[in-house]
N, C-alpha and C positions, 0 to 999 in steps of 0.2 A: 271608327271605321264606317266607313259607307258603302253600304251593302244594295244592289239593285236585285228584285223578284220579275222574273218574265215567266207566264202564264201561258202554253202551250195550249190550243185547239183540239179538242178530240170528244166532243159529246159525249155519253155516257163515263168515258175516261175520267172525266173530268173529277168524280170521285176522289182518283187516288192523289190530287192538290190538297183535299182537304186534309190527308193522312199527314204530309209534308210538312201542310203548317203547323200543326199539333206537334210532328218534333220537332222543326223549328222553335217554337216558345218555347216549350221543355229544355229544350239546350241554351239557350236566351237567346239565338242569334234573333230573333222579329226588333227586338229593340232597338238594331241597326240597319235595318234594312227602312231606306229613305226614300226610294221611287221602285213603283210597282208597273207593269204593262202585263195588259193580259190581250189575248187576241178569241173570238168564238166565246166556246163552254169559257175560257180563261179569263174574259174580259168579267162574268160572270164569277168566278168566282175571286176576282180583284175586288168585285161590289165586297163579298161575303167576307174577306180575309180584313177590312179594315173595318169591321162591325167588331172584328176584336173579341168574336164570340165562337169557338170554336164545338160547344155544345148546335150550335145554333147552323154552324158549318154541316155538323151531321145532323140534325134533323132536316136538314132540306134536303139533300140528300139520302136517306134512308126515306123518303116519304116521295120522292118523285117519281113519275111514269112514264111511261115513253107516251102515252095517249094523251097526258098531261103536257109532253115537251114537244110532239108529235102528234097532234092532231087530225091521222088522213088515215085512210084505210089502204090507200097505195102504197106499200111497201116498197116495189119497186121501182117507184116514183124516185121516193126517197132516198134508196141507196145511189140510184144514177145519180139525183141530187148534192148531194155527198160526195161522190168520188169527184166531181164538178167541182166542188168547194175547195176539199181539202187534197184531191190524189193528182191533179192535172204537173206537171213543170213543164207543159209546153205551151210559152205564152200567147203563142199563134191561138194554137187551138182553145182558149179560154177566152178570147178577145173574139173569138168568131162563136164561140155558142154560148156562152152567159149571156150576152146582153138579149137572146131571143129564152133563155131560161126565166129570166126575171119577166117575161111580158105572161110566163104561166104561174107566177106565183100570187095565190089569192089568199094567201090562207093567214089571219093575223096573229100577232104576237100574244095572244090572251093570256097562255097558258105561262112564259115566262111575264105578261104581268102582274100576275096573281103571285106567284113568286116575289118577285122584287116588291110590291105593295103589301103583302103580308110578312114578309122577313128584311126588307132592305131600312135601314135607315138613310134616308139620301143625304141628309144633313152631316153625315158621317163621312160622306165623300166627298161632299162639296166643300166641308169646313177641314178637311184630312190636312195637316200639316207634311206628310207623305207625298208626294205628285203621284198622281194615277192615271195613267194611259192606256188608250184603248186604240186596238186599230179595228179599220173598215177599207171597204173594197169600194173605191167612186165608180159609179157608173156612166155612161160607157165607156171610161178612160180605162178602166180595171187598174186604177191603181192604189195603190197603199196610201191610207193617210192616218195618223195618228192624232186622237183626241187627246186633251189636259181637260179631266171631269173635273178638276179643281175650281171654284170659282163659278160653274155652273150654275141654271135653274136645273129643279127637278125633273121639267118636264124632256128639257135639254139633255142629262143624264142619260134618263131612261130613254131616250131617241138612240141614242149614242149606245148604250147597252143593247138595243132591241137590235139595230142595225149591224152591229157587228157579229147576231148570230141569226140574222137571215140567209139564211139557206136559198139559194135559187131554184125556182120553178117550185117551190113549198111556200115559204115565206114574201110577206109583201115587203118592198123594200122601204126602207126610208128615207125622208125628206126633212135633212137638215140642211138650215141656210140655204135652201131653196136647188139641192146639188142632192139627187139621190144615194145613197149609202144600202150596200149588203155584209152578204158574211165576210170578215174580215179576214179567216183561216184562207180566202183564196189568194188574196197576194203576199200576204206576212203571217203564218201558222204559227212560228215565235217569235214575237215583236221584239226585238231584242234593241233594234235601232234608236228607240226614243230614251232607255236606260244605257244606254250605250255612251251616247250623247253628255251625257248627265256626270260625268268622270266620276264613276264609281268606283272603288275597290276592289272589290268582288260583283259579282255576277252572277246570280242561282237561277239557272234555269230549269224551271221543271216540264220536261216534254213530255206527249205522251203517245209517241211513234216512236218509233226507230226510224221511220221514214222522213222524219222534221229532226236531225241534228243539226248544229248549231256550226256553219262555217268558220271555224276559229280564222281562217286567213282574212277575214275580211273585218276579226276586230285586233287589228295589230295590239299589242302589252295590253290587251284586256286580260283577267284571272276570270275565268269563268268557269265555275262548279254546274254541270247538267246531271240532274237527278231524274232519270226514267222507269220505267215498270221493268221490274225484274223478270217479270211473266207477262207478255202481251199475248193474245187471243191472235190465229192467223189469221187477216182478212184487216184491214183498218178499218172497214166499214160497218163489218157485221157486229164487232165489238164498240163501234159507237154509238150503235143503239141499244144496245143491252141497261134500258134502265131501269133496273129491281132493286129493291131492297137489297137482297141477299148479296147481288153483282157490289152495291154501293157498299156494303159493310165490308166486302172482303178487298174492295181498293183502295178504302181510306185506312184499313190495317196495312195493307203490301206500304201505302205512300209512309207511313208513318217508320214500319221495319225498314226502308231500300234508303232511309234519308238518315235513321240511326246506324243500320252498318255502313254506308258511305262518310259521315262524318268522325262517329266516334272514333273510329281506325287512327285517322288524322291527330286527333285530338290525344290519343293515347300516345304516336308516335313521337308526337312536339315534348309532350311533359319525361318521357326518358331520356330526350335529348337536355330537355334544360336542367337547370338546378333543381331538383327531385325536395329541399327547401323552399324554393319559391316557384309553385305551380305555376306557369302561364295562364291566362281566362280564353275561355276559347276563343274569341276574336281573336286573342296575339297569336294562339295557335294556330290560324288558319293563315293569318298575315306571315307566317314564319315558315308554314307547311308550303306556300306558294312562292316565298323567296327563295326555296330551297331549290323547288323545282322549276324555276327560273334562270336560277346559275346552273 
């Protein structure tokens, strides 16, 4: 079975990905899961999830700061920045004030360098028998474009990583292939298109909005599982910057609980339907769970 992971946008959020994949391995599904896209915090933590180290998931996490990810004393800079990035679906109006956002953004990538050069191994992404896609926002086209880190340089990578979570009017943007690049959560917040593409089997999408679901009409006979916070904070903004410690321990718990009762359910239901002698493994379970609910 071939399984695609799409990595949903949401700053601080981003925590409860690392819970997901933690039950993910536990249930074994990561062993089939064969193309990855992440978009923002997600592209970010596609770096993290194929280092294959899920200790390591949470210590970057439990250890990060928003002054660390967030470097300004402008607060309110920041959240206009933000609702910019990720709350706009009027594409008029995102095509007329980003590209004058990005002329105030000065601030550089340091704080997610240090990150990625003290926990990433790029060699791990670049050499990932997995395809790993990232999306970013061209400027001033504002449109969607999706990176293959596979096969990349480092330095390429991490352009690619930097850019997809530049933030307009905070962050400076990037210069790949000589074509500017920002935050990616503004034209594709779940990249879903590039594993889409990819004739998957399944499809796990882990959002972390309610306000980023996932158009089922638009991927005709796709099976797509979307795993979201059971508990969202009101506001998508003020709970994207919430990043503490204590905020990161109790989302990468929620991501781990909201991905074991959404699966196991499934998995329990398959094994009483079939021969109670020969268990199904949960891939046939979910392949069976989805044909069922197809007919």
């Amino acid at each position: 079975m071939k399984i695609g992971l799409v990595l949903g946008g949401g700053g601080a959020r981003g925590a409860y990905q690392i819970g997901v994949f933690e039950a993910l391995n536990e249930i074994g599904i990561d062993k089939h899961i064969k193309v990855i896209s992440g978009a923002s915090i997600g592209a970010l933590n596609a770096a993290i999830y194929v280092q294959d180290n899920i200790k390591l998931g949470k210590e970057i996490w439990c250890n990060v700061s928003k002054e660390k990810i967030l470097p300004t004393d402008t607060l309110n800079l920041i959240k206009r920045s933000i609702l910019v990035s990720v709350g706009s679906k009027n594409i008029d109006f995102i095509k007329k004030y980003v590209p004058k956002a990005i002329e105030g953004g000065n601030i550089s990538s340091s704080g997610l360098d240090s990150i990625i050069d003290e926990n990433i191994d790029l060699s791990k992404i670049r050499d990932c028998k997995n395809k790993i896609y990232v999306s970013c926002t061209e400027i001033p086209k504002i449109k969607a474009r999706y990176f293959l880190l596979n096969g990349e340089s480092d330095e390429k990578i991490k352009k690619i990583l930097h850019a997809s979570s530049a933030i307009p009017m905070i962050f400076q943007s990037e210069n790949i292939d000589g074509i500017e690049y920002v935050d990616g959560g503004i034209t594709d917040n779940v990249p879903i298109d590039p594993v889409y593409y990819e004739n998957c089997d399944l499809i796990i999408v882990i959002g972390l909005a309610r306000e980023f679901r996932v158009d089922r009409k638009l991927y005709p006979n796709a099976q797509i599982l979307e795993i979201i916070p059971s508990y969202i904070e009101e506001g998508f903004i003020d709970g994207a910057l919430e990043f503490t410690k204590e905020n990161s321990e109790g989302r990468i718990k929620m991501g781990y609980e909201d991905t074991m009762n959404q699966i196991k359910p499934i998995i329990t239901l398959i094994n009483h339907i079939k021969d109670k002698e020969k268990k199904p493994s949960i891939i046939e379970s979910l392949k069976c769970f989805f044909k069922i609910n197809k007919e």
